[in-house]
SETI-92761 format. One record per residue: residue number from 0; residue in one letter; chain; x, y, z of N, C-alpha, C, O in turn. Coordinates in steps of 0.02 Angstrom, whole numbers, padded with zeros to 5 digits. Each point is the difference from the previous one (the first is absolute). Example, Ala and Ser with C-alpha at 12.3 -4.5 7.8 and 13.67 -1.06 7.14 Angstrom:
BEGIN
NODE   n res chain   n_px   n_py   n_pz  ca_px  ca_py  ca_pz   c_px   c_py   c_pz   o_px   o_py   o_pz
NODE   0   A     A  00660 -00284  00390 -00045  00059  00000  00045  00060  00000  00052 -00001  00033
NODE   1   S     A -00070  00054 -00069  00042  00059  00003 -00039  00055  00037  00025  00055  00008
//
This chain:
BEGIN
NODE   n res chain   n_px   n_py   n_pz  ca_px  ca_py  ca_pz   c_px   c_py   c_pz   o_px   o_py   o_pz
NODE   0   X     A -00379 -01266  00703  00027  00058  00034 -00017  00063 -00041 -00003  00004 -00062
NODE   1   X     A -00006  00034  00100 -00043  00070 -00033  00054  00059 -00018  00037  00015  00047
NODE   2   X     A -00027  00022 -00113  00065  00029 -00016 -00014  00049  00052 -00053  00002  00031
NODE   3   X     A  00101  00037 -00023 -00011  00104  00048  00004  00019 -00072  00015 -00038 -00046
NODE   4   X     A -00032  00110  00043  00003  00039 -00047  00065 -00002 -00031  00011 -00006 -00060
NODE   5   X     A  00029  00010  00104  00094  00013 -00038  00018 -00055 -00017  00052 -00006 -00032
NODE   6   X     A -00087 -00044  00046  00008 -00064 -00052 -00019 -00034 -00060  00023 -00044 -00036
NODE   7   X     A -00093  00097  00039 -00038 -00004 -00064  00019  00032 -00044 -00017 -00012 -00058
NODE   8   X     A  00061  00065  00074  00035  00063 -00046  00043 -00042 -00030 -00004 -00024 -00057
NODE   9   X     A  00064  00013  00119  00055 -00034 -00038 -00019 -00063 -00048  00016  00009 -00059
NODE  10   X     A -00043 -00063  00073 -00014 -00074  00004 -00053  00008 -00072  00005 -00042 -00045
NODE  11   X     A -00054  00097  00040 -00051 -00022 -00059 -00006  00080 -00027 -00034  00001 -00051
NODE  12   X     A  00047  00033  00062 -00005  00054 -00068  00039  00003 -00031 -00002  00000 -00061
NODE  13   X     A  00062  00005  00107  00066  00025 -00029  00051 -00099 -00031  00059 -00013 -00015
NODE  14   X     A -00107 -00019  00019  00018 -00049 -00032 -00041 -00023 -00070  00006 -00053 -00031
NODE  15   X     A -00050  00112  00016 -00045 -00058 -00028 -00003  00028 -00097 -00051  00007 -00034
NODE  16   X     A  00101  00002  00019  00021  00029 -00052 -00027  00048 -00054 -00010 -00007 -00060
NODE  17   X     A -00002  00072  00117 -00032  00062 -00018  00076  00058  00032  00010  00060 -00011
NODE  18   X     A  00031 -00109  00049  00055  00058  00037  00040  00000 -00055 -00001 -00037 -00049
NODE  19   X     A  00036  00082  00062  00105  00032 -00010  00027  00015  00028 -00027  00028  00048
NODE  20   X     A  00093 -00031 -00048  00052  00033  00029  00015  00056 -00010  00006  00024 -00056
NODE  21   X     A  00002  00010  00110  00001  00057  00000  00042  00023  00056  00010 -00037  00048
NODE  22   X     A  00018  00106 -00051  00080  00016  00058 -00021  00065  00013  00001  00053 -00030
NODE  23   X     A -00024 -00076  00095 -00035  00044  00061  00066  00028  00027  00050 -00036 -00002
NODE  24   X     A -00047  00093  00027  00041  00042  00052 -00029  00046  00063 -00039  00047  00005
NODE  25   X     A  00063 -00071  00022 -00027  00037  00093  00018  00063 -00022  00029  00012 -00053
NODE  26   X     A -00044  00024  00089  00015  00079  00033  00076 -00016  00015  00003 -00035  00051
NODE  27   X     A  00060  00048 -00076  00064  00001  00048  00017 -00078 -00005  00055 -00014  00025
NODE  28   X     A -00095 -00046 -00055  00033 -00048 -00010  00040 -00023 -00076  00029  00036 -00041
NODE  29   X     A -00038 -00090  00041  00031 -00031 -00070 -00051 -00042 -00039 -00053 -00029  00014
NODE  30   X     A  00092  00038 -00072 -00056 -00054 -00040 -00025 -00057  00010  00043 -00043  00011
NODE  31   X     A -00097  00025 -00010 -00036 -00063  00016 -00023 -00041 -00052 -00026  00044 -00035
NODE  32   X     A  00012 -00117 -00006 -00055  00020 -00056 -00032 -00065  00020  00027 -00054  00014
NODE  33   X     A -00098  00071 -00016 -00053 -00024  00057 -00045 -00022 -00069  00016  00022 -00055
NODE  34   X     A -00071 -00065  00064 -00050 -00020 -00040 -00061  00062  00009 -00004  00026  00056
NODE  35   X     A -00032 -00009 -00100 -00064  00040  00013 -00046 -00019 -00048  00011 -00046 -00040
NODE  36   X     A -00052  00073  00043 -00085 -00006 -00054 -00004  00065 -00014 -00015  00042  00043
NODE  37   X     A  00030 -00025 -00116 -00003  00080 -00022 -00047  00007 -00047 -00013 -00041 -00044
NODE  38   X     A -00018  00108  00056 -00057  00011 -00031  00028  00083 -00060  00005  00059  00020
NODE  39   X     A  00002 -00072 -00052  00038  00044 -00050 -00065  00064 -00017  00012  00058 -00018
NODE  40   X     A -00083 -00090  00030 -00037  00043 -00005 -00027  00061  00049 -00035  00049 -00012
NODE  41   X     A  00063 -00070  00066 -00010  00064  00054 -00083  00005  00001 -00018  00055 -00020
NODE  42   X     A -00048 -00107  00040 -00036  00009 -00025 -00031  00025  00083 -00044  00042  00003
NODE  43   X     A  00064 -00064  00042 -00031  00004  00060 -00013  00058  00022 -00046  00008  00039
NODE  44   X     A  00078  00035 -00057 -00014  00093  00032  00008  00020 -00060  00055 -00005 -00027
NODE  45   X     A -00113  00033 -00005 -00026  00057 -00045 -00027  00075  00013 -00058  00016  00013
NODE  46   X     A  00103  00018 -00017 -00032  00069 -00007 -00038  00013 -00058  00020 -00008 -00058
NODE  47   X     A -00105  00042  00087 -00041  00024 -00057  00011  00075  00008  00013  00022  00056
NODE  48   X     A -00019  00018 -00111  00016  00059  00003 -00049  00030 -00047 -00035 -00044 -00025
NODE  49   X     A  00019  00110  00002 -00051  00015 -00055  00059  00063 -00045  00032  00042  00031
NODE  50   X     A -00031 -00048 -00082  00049  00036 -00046 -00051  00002 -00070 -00015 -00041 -00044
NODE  51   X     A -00008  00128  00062 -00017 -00003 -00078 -00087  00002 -00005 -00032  00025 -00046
NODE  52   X     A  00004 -00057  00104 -00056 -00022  00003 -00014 -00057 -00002 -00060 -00013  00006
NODE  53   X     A  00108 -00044 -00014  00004 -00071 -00006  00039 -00017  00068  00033  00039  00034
NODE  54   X     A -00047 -00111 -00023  00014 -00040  00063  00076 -00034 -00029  00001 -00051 -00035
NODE  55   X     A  00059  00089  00056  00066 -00044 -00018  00027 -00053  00070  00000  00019  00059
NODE  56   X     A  00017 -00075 -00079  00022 -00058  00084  00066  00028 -00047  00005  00029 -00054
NODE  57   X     A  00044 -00055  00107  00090 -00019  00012  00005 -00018  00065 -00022  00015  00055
NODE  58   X     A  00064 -00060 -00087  00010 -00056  00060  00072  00058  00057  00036  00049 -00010
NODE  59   X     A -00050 -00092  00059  00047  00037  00041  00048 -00019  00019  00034  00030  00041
NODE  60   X     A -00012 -00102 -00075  00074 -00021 -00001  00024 -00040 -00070 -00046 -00021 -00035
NODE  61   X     A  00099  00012  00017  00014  00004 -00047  00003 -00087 -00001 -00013 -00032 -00051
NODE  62   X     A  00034  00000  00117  00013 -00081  00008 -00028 -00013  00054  00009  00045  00041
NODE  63   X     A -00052 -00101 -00017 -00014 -00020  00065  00007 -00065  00023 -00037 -00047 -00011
NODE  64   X     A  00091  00047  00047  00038 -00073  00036 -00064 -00023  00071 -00035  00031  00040
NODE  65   X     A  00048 -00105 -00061  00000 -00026  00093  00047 -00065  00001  00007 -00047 -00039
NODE  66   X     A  00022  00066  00098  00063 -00043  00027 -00008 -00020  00052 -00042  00019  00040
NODE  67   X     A  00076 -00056 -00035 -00005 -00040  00097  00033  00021  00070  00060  00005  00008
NODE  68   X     A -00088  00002  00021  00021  00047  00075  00062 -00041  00023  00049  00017  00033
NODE  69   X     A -00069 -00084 -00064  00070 -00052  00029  00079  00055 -00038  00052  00013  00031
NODE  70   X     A -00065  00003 -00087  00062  00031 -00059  00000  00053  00032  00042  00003  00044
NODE  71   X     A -00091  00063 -00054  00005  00062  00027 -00027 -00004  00073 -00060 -00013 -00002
NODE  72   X     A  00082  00019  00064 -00034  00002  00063 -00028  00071  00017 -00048  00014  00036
NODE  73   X     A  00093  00032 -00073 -00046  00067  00029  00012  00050 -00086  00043 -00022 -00038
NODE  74   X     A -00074  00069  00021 -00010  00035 -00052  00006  00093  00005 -00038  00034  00034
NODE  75   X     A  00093 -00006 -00075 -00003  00078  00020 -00022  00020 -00055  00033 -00011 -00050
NODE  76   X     A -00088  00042  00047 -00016  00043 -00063  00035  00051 -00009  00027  00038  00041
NODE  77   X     A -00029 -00039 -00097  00051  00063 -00052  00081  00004  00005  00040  00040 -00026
NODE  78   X     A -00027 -00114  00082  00080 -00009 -00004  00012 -00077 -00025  00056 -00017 -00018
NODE  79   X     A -00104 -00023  00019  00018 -00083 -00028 -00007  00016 -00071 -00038  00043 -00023
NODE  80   X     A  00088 -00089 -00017 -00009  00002 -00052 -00006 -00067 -00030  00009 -00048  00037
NODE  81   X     A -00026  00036 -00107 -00020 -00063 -00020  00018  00010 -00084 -00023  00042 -00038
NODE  82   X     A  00073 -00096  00023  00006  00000 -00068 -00020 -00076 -00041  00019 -00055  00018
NODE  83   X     A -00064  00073 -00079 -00014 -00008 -00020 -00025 -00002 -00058 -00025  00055 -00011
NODE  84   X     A  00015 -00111 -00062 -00023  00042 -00088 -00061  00036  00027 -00028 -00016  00053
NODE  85   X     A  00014  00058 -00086 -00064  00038 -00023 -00034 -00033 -00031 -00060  00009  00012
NODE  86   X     A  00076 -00055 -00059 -00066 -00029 -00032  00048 -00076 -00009  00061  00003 -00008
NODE  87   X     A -00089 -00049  00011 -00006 -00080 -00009  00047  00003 -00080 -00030 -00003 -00053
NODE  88   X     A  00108  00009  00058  00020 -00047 -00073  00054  00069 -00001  00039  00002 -00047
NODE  89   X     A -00037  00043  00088  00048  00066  00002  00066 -00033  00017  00002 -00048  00038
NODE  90   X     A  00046  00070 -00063  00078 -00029  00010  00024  00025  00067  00015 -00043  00042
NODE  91   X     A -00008  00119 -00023  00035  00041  00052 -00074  00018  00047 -00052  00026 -00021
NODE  92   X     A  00068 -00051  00095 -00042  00013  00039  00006  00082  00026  00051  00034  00005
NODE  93   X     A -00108 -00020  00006 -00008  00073  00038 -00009 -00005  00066 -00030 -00046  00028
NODE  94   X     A  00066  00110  00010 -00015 -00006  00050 -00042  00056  00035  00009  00058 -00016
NODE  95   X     A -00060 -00077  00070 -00060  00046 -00001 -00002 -00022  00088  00012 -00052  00031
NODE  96   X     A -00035  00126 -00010 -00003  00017  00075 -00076 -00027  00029 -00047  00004 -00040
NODE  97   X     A  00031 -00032  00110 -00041 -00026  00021 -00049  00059  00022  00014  00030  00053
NODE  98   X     A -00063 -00013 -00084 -00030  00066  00016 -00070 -00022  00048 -00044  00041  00011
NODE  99   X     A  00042 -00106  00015 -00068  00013  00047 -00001 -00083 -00002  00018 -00029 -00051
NODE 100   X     A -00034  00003  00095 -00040 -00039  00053 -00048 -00013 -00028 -00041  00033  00034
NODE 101   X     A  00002 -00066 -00085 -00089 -00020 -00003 -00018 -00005  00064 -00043  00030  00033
NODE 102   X     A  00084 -00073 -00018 -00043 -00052  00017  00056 -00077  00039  00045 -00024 -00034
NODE 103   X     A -00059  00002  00096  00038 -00044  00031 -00028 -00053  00067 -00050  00010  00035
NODE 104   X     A  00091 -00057 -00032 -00036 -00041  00066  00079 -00046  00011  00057  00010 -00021
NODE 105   X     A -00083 -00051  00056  00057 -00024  00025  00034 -00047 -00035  00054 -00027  00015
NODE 106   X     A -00097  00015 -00077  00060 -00039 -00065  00013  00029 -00058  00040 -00027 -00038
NODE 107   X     A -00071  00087  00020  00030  00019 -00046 -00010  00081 -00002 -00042  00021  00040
NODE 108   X     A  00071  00021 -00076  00012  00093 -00009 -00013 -00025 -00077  00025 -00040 -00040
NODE 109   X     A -00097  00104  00044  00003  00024 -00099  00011  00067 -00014 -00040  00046 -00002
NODE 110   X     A  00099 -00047 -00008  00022  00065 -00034 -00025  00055 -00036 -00051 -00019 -00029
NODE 111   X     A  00062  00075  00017 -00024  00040 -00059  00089  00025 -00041  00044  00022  00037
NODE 112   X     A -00036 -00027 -00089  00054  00015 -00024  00001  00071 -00034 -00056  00026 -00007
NODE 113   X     A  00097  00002 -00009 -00006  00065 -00016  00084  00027 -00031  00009  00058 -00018
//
């Protein structure tokens, strides 16, 4: 039997011990804390800029989640929030606003954190 996408999310990424827990909040809802695959490096959207006469990148989010459409069914930018460490071994999680959409299909939303 052939997985759907939102099964492959749930069933093999978010199982396959690269996730965490992590406590997602709707727009106007309550805390949730859902499994994700976080990328601490924000590597996917780079701004190049020129400063100086030299070529400077910065990334354009500070964290970049993907989670399962099964956990989050719909996504509000600049009102969901998501807490979470900042870096792998941090005691007190931060919490940081969902600033954009990468990227999505029908099993999983990748976040941009901010």
């Amino acid at each position: 039997m052939a997985l759907g996408l939102a099964d492959a999310m749930d069933d093999v990424f978010l199982d396959c011990g690269f996730e965490e827990n992590i406590v997602y909040t709707q727009s106007g809802g309550t805390e949730t804390t859902i499994k994700a695959v976080v990328d601490r490096g924000g590597t996917s959207q780079i701004r190049r800029f020129m400063r100086n006469g030299q070529v400077q990148d910065t990334r354009r989010f500070d964290i970049e989640i993907s989670i399962s459409t099964t956990d989050v069914p719909s996504v509000t930018e600049n009102a969901d929030k998501v807490k979470l460490t900042a870096r792998i071994g941090d005691a007190l999680p931060r919490t940081y606003i969902v600033r954009a959409v990468i990227s999505n299909d029908e099993g999983a939303w990748h976040l941009g954190l901010g």
